[in-house]
N, C-alpha and C positions, 0 to 999 in steps of 0.2 A: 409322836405316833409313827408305829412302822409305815414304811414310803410303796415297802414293795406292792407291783401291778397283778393284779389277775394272770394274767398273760407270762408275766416273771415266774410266776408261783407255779402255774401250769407247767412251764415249759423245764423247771427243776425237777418237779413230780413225776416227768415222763423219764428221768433219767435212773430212777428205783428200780433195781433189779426186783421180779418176780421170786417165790420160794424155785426150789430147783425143782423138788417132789414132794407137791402138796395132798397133806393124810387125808384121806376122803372121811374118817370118821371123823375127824375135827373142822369138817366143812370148812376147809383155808381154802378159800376166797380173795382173790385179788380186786383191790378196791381200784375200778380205773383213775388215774390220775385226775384229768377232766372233773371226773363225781369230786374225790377227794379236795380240788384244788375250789372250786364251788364251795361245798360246805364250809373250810377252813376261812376263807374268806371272807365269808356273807358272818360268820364267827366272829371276828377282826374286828368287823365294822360294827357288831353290837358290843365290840367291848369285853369279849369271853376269852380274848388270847393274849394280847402284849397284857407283858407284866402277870400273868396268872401263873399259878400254879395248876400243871394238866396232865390228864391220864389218859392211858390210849388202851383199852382193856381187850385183848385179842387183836394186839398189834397188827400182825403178820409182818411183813417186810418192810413196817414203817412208816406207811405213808402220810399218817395223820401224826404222827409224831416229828418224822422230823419236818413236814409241813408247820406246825405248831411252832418249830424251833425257831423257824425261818421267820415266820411272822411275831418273833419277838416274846414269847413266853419266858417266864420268870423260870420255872422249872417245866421238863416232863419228864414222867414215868410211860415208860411201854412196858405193857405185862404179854406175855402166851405161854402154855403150855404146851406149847411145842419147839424143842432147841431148835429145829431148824429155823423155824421163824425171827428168835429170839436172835440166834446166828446172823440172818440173811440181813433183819433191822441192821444190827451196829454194823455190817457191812454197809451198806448203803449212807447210814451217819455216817462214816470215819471216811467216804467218797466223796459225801455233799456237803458235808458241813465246815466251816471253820473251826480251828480248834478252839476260838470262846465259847462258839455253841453248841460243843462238844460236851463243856465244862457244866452244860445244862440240860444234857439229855441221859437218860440212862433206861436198858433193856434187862429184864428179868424173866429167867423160867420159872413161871408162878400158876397153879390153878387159880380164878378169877374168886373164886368163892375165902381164897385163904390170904387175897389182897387186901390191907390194910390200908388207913392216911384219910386226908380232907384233903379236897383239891375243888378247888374252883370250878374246872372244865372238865367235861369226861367226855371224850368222843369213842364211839363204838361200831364198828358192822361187825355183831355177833353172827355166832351160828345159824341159818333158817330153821334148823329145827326140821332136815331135810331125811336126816340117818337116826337123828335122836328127838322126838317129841320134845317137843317145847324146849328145846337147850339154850333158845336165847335170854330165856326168863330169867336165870341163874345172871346172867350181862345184866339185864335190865334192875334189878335188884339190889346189884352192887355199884353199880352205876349211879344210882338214888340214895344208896347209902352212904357215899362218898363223897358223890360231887355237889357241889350247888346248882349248876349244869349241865345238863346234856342232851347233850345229839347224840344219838340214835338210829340204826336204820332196820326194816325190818319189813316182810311181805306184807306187801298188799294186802293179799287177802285173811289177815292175821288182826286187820288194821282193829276190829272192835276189842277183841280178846285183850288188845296190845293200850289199850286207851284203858282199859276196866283195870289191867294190871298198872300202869303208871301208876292213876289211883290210889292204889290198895297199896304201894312202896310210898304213897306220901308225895308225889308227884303233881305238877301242874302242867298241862302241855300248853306251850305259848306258842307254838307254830306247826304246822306239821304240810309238808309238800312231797307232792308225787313223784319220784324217779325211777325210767325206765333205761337201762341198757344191756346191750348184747355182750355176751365174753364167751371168748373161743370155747370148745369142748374142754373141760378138765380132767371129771372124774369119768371112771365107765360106767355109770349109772346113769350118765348124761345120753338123752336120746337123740337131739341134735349134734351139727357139727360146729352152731353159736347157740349158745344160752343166753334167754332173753329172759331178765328179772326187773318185776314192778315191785317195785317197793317205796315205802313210804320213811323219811326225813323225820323225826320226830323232835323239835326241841322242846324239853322239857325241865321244870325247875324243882329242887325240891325246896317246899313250902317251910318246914321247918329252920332250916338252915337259912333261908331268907328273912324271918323274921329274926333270927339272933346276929345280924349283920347290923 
């Protein structure tokens, strides 16, 4: 079993460069370390990351993937549609990582909908669906399609919409917790000078693929 601490994982995850100029119509969003290093973990400990094969669908600069790598995953894939991200990721791997678990991680500019594979694990902070109505649902869809697994994150106040749609991709939600944090201003649509997002943790399984296991 991977040995790494909470605290290990944290303190590697703060070392992920940000994108430089993140596209406000692709709602890129930097996942704080702190959240990321949580979710990945509490992952670990059910058994969703050493040795699996995982997907990180709207990478952005990595966190959940090469978090993933660190805590011992058999493979991952990072996907985005945007080079900058897909850029900024293998920067960050080829800073943090060793070069074994180098040999296990790999980043693609790919639209989410034209991503292919089975994987075990899919972790995601899609779009809010802030510039583009519902643009996370296109994540959540393929997400369910893919993986046997997934965490998920996604507004709060989205939360029934978001459970009826699990559902209807075939989905089972086994846990779902509330996280709230602040992040500096980004885009200029941003009315504050910190953005304060509740959002809700979803992990969820797809039912079919569980039974063919």
């Amino acid at each position: 079993m991977n040995s790494m601490k909470l605290n290990r994982l944290r303190g590697l995850l703060e070392h992920i460069s940000q994108l430089d100029k993140p596209d406000p119509a692709l709602e890129q969003y930097f996942t704080p370390p702190d959240i990321a290093a949580g979710i990945l973990y509490n992952a670990a400990m059910c058994g969703d990351i050493e040795g699996r094969k995982v997907a990180d669908l709207g990478c952005g600069s990595g966190v959940f993937s090469i978090g993933a790598c660190l805590l011992g995953a058999e493979s991952v894939t990072g996907i985005d549609v945007g080079q900058n991200a897909v850029s900024k990721a293998k920067e960050n791997a080829e800073r943090l990582l060793s070069r074994e678990q180098l040999m296990r991680i790999s980043f693609h500019r790919l639209n989410v909908l034209e991503f292919e594979g089975t994987y075990d694990t899919v972790f995601q902070n899609p779009p809010f669906g802030s510039q583009t109505r519902n643009a996370d649902i296109p994540f959540l869809r393929k997400a369910l399609e893919i993986g046997t697994t997934v965490y998920t994150m996604h507004l709060r106040s989205t939360d029934r919409f978001i459970r009826q749609k699990i559902g209807e991709f075939g989905g089972r939600i086994e846990a779902a917790s509330e996280i709230t944090y602040r992040m500096p201003r980004t885009f200029p649509f941003h009315t504050h000078d910190r953005q304060m997002f509740r959002l809700i943790l979803y992990k969820a399984v797809n039912i079919n693929k569980l039974r063919d296991r």
